[in-house]
N, C-alpha and C positions, 0 to 999 in steps of 0.2 A: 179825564186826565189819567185815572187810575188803569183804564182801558190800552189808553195809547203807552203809559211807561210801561205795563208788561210786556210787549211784544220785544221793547227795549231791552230789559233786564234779563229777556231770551233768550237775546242777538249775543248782546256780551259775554252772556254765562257760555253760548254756542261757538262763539267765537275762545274765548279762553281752551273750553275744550282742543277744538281744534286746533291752535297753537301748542298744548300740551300733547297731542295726538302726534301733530308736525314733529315736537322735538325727540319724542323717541324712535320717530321713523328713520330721523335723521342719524341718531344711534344706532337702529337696527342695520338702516342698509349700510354706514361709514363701516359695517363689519364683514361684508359679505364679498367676497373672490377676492380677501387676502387675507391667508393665514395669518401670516404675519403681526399683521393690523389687528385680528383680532385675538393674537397670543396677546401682542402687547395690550390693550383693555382690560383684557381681562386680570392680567398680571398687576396691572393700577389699580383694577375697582377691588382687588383680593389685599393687595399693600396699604391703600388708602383705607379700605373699612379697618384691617388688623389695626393699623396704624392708630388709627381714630377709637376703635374699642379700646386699645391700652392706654391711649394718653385719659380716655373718658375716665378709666380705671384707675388709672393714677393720680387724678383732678379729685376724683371722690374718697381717696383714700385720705386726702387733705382734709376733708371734713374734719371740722374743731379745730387746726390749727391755728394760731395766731397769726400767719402768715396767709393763709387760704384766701383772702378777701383779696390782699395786693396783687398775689400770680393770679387769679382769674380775673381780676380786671386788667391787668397789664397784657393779659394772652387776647383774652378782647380787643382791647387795643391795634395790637401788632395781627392779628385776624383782620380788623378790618381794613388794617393799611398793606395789609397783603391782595385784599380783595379789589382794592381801587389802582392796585399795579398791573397787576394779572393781566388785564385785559390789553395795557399799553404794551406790552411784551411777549404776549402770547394770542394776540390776536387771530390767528388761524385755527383757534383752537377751539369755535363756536363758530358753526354759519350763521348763529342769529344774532348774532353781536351786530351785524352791519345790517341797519334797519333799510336802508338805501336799496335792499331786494324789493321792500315790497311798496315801494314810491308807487306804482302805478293801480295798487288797488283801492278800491273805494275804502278805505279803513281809517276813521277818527282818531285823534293822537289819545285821547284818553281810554276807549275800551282796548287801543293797540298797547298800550301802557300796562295795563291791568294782564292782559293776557303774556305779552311779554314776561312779565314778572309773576307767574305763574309757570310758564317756562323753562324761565330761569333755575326752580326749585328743582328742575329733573337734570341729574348727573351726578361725578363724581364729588366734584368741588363740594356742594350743597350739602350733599352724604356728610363728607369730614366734618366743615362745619357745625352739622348738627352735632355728631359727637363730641366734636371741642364745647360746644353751648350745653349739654348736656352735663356734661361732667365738673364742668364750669356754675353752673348755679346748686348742681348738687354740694358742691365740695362747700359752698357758705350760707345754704336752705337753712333753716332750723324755723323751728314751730309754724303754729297754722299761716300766721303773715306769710312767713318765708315762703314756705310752701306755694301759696296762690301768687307769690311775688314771681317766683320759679319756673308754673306756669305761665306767665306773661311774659318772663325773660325770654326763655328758649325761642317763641314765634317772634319777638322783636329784636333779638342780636340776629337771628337769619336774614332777618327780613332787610336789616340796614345796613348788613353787609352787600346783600344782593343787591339791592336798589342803589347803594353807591358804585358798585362794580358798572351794572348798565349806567350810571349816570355819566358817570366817567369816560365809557365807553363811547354814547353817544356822542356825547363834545365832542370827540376827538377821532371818531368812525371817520374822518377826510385824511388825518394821521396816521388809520390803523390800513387804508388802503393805500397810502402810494410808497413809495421806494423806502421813505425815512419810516414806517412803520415796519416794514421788512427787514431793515437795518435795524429795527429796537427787538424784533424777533431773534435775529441772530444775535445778538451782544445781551439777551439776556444770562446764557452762559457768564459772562463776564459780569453780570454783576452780583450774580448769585455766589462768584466767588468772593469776589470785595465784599459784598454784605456779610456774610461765612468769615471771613479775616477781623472784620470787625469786632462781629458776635462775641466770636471766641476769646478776643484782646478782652471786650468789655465783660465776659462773664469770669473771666482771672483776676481782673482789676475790682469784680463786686465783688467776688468770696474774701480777697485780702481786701476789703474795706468795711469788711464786718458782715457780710450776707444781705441778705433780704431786707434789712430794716433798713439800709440807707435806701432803699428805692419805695418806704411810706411818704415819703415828698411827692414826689412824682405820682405815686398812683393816687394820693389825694386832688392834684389835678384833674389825671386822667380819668377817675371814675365821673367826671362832668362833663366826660366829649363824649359825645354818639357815636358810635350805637355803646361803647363801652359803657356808657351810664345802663342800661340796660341789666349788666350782669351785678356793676353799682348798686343798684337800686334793689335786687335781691340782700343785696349785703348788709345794704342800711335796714329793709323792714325787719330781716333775721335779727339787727343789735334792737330795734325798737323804735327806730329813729323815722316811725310814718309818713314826716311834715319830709323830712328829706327824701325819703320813698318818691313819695308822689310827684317832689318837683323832679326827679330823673326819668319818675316815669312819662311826664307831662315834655320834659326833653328829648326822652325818646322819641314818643309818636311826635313831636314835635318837628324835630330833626327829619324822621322816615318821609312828610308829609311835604317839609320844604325838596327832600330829595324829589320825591315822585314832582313835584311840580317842578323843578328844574329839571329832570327827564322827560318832561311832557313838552317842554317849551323848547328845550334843543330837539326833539322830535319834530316837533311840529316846524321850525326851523328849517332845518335838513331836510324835509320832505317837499318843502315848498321853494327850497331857493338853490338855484341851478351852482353846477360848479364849476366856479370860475380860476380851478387849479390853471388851466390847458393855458389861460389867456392871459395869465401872470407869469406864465414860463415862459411864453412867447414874446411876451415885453421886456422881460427882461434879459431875454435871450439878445433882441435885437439892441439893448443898450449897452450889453455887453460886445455886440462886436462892433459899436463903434467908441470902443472904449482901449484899453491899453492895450489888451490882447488883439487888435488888430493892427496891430503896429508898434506898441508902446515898448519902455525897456521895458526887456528883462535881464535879471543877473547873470542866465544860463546861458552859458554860449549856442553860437550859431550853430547850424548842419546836426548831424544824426546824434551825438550827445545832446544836445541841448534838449531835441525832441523826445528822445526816449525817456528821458531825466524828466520832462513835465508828464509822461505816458503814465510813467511810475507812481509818481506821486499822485495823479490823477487816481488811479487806480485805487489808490489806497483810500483815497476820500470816496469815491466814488461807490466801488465795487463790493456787494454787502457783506460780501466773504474776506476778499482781501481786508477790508477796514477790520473786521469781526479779529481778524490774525494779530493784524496792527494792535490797535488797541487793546488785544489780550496781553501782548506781549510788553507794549510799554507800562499796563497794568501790574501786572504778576511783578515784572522786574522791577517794580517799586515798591510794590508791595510787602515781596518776600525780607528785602534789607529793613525795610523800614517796621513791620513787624516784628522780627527778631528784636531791634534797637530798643521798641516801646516797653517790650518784656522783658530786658534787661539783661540779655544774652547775644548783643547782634555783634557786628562784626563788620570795620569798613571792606574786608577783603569779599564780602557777601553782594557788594555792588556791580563784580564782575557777570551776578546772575542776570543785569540787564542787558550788559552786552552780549551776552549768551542768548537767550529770547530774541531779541532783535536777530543776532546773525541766523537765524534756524529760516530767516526771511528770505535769507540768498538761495535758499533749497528748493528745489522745484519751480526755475524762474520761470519758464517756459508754461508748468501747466497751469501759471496763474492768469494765461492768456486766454484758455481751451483753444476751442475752434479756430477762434478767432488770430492763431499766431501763424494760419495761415498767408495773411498780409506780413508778418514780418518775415517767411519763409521769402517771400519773392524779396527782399531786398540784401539775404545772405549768400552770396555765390562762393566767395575766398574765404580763407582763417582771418585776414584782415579785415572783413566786414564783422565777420561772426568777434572777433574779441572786440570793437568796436560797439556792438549793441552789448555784450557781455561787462564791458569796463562801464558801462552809462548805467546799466543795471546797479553794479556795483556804487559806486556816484550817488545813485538816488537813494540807495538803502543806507549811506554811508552822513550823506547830508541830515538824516534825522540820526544814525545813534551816536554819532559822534558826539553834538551837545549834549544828548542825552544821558549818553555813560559818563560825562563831565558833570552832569548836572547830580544823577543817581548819587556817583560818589563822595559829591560835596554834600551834600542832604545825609548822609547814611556817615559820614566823617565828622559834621559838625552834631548828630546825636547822638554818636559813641564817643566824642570829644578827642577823637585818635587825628588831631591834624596833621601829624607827622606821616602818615603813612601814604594821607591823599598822593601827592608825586606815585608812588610805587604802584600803588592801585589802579589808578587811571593808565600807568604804563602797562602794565600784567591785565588789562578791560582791555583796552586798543590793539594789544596783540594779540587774546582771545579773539577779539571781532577779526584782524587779517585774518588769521585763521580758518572762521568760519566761512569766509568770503571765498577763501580760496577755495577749500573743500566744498561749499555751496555749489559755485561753479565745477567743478569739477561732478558733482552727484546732478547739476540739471541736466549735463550733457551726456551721462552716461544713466542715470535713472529716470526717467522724464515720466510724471503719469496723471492723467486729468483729474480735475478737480471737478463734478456735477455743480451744475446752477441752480438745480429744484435739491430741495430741503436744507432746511437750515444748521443739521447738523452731520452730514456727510460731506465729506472731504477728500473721499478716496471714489474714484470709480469700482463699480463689482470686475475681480478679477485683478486690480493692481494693486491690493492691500501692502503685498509682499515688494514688489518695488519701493512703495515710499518706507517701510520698514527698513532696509537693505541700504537705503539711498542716507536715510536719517543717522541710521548707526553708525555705518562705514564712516561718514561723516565725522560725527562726533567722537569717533576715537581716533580720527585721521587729525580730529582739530586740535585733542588733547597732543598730539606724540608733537604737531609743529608748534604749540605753545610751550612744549617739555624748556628747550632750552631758557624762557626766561622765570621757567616757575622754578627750574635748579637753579639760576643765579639767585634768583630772590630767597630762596631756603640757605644759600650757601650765606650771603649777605649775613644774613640774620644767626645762624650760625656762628660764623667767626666772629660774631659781635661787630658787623662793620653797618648799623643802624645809620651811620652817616652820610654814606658811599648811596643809598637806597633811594631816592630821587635820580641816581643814571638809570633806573628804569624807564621812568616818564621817555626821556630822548629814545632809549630802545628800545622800548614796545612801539614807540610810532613808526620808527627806522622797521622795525621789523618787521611790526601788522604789513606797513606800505610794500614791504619786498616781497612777502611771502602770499599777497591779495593779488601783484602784476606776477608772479609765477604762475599761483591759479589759473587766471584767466589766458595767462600765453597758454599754457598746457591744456585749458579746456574748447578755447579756438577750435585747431584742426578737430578738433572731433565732434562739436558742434556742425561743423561745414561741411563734415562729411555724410553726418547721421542725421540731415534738414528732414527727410521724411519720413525714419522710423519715428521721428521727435513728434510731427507733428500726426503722425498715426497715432502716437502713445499719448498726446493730449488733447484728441479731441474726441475720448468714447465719450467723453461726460455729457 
C-alpha cells in the first residue's frame, strides 16, 4: 500500500510543480514582443508591492490601538469580497481561470485542485494580499499565543481568499466565456465608480457618526465569516480569549475545506458535462421567431424608422461597448445628483447632468456601427434618406432619456424637497438634450471615427484620438451657446423675482429642444449624403 501511494504523492507533488512552472511561463511569455505590455506589468507589480508595503506599514503602526482589531478584520472582509468579484469582472486576466483548457488531459479533479491552487499563489493579486495579511495580524499579534495565532493567520486569509476566488470562478467559467461575461468585463469600469460613490458617501457619514466605534457591531459579526475569522482569531488569542481562538480557527480550515470541495465538485462537473450553451440558443432562438417578432405588434412604426429605432436599441442591449456607454451614462447621471443630495449640498438643477451623459450618445453615430455601416451606406443615396436614418437615431436615443431626465429630476427634486423648480428643470434638461442631438448630429457627420472591437477599454482607434477630441468639444460648446437662450431666461426669471412665471420653461425647453434637434439633422443630412465614404473609411479602421 505504502509502495503504491508513493508513486502517487510524486505524481501530484510533479504535477503541482508543473502547473506552477506553467504559470510563470504564462507570465514570462504574456511579456515578450510588446513593450508596451510589458511597461504596463511592470508598472502594477512596482504600484501594487509599494502600494501593499505602505498599507502593511500603516496596519502595523495600529498595533495597540483600540481600534486595530475592528479595521483588520473589516479589511479582511472586504479583501475577500474583492477576491470572489475579481474574477466575474476581470476574467481575461488569468488564462488559468478557465479550467475547460485542460478537459482533454488525463488529470483527476482533486490533484488538478491542489496544483491549481498552488498556482494561484504566483502573481500580483496574491503578492498584495500577502502584505494586506501581514500587516493585518501584525497590527493585533501580542504575546506568544498571538504570535503562533499570526503564524497560522497569514497562510489561512491567503489561502481562503484564493480558494474562493477559483471557486467562484469555476461555477461560473460558462459566464466568464461567452458575450455576458465580456459585458461584465467592460462595465467593470462602471462599477468601480458606483462602488468609489458609495465608499466615499459612507466613509463621511462614519466620521460624523462618531468614527470607528459605530462599526464594533458589525465587525463583531464579521470577525465569524471566513476567511475574515482568520485575522479574528489572531485578535481573540492576543485578548486571551483561547476557547474563541480555536472555534475561528476550527472555522477557518473549516470554511477553506468546504471551499476546496465545492471547487472540486464544479471542477469535476465542468469537465465531464458537455455544453449545452449552443442548443439553448438555438431553441430559443426558433421560439422566438415564431413569436411576436415575427409578425407581432409593435409600437414603432413601419419602413426605415421603425427598423433603425429597434437597430438602436438593439445595439445598446446587445453590443458590449455600446451597452458599457449606455449604462455608464445612465449611471454617473444618477449618481452625480443623487450623491450631492445624500451629502447635503445637491441641487435639483444638477439633474440636467443626466441629460447631458445621455446626449454625448448622439456623438459619433456612425462609428458605433464600424464596419459594419457599410450596409447602411448602400441604403443613403439623397439628404432625404440620410436625415431619415439620422432623425431614427435621434428617436431611439430620445425614447430612453426623455423618461429618464423626467425621472432623474423627480428623484433629485423630491430629495432636496425643491418641488417648485421640477417644471423649470426638466424644461432647461429637455433643451440641453435638443441641443446635444443637434450638435451630435452635426459632429457624426463631420467628425466620424471608429470605435475597435478587441479590448475593453479602447474607444478610439490609433491615429483618431484628435477627431473624437475636436468632434466632443466643438460639440459641447456648440450645445452650451444653443441652450444659452433658455439658461438667460431662467437666470432673468429668477432675477426679477418672477419665481412664478418659471414653469413656461417646461413648454419651452421642449418647443425648443424639438426645433433646434430637426435643425440639426436638416443641416447634418446633405453632408452625411455627401461624405458616405470618407464616413465609412473613418469608421471602419477599428
Amino acid at each position: 500500500m505504502s509502495a503504491a501511494a508513493a508513486p502517487t504523492t510524486g505524481a501530484q507533488a510533479g504535477l503541482t510543480a508543473v502547473f506552477v512552472r506553467l504559470k510563470l511561463s504564462l507570465l514570462r511569455n504574456g511579456l515578450k514582443g510588446s513593450s508596451k505590455r510589458k511597461a504596463a506589468y511592470i508598472s502594477t507589480l512596482v504600484l501594487a508591492l509599494g502600494v501593499g508595503v505602505l498599507q502593511m506599514i500603516g496596519l502595523a503602526v495600529l498595533h495597540g490601538n483600540a481600534h486595530a482589531g475592528t479595521v483588520v478584520v473589516l479589511l479582511a472582509a472586504i479583501l475577500a469580497l474583492l477576491w470572489s468579484v475579481m474574477p466575474l469582472f476581470f476574467p481575461t486576466g488569468d488564462e488559468t481561470l478557465d479550467p475547460t483548457r485542460l478537459v482533454m488531459l488525463p488529470l483527476r479533479p482533486r490533484p488538478l485542485v491542489r496544483a491549481l491552487l498552488a498556482s494561484s499563489l504566483v502573481g500580483i493579486g496574491p503578492l498584495f494580499t500577502l502584505c494586506l495579511a501581514v500587516g493585518s495580524v501584525t497590527a493585533v499579534a501580542q504575546g506568544p499565543a498571538g504570535i503562533v495565532a499570526a503564524v497560522l493567520g497569514v497562510p489561512l486569509l491567503l489561502l481562503g481568499c484564493v480558494a474562493l476566488a477559483r471557486a467562484v470562478a469555476t461555477a461560473n467559467v460558462r459566464l466568464l466565456t461567452s458575450r455576458k461575461g465580456r459585458d461584465l468585463a467592460v462595465l467593470s469600469g462602471l462599477l468601480i465608480a458606483v462602488v468609489a460613490q458609495f465608499a466615499n458617501f459612507a466613509s463621511q457619514r462614519l466620521f460624523q457618526a462618531g468614527g470607528l466605534a459605530t462599526l464594533e457591531p458589525v465587525e463583531a459579526v464579521v470577525r465569524w465569516l471566513p476567511p475574515a475569522t482568520a485575522v479574528g482569531m489572531v485578535d481573540s488569542a492576543s485578548r486571551g480569549s483561547y476557547a474563541v481562538a480555536a472555534a475561528q480557527l476550527a472555522l477557518t480550515v473549516g470554511a477553506i475545506g468546504a471551499l476546496l470541495w465545492f471547487w472540486e465538485r464544479s471542477l469535476t462537473k465542468l469537465m465531464v458535462t458537455p455544453d449545452g450553451s449552443t442548443i439553448g440558443a438555438a431553441d430559443s432562438g426558433k421560439k422566438r421567431g415564431s413569436g411576436a417578432g415575427a409578425g407581432g405588434w409593435s409600437p414603432l412604426p413601419d419602413g426605415r424608422t421603425g427598423a433603425v429605432v429597434q437597430r438602436a436599441l438593439r445595439y445598446a442591449v446587445r453590443d458590449p461597448k455600446t451597452k458599457a456607454a449606455w449604462l455608464s451614462s445612465l449611471a454617473i447621471g444618477l449618481i452625480i445628483p443623487v450623491a450631492n443630495a445624500l451629502q447635503g449640498h445637491g441641487s435639483v438643477y444638477l439633474a440636467c447632468f443626466g441629460a447631458g451623459m445621455l446626449g454625448v450618445q448622439m456623438y459619433n453615430q456612425f462609428g458605433q456601427d464600424t464596419s459594419a455601416f457599410w450596409m447602411v451606406a448602400q441604403t443613403i443615396s439623397t439628404p432625404r434618406e440620410a436625415y431619415a436614418e439620422m432623425r431614427a437615431r435621434a428617436l431611439a436615443l430620445a425614447l430612453v432619456t426623455v423618461p429618464y431626465t423626467v425621472l432623474v429630476t423627480v428623484v433629485t427634486a423630491a430629495m432636496v424637497g425643491d418641488w417648485a423648480a421640477l417644471p423649470e428643470v426638466v424644461g432647461l434638461a429637455l433643451g440641453l438634450l435638443g441641443a446635444m442631438l443637434c450638435s451630435g448630429a452635426l459632429a457624426s457627420a463631420r467628425f466620424p471615427y471608429s470605435i475597435p472591437t478587441d479590448g475593453a477599454f479602447k474607444n478610439v482607434a490609433p491615429g483618431q484620438a484628435s477627431l473624437a477630441w475636436i468632434g466632443i468639444f466643438l460639440g459641447l460648446v456648440s450645445s452650451a451657446l444653443l441652450c444659452a437662450p433658455l439658461i438667460v431666461l431662467a437666470a432673468w426669471l429668477h432675477l426679477a423675482d418672477h419665481q412664478d412665471a418659471t414653469w413656461l420653461l417646461l413648454p419651452l425647453g421642449i418647443a425648443w429642444g424639438t426645433l433646434i434637434t430637426w435643425s440639426g439633422l436638416r443641416l447634418a443630412a446633405p453632408t452625411v449624403a455627401r461624405r458616405i465614404p470618407e464616413i465609412l473609411t473613418a469608421v471602419s479602421k477599428g
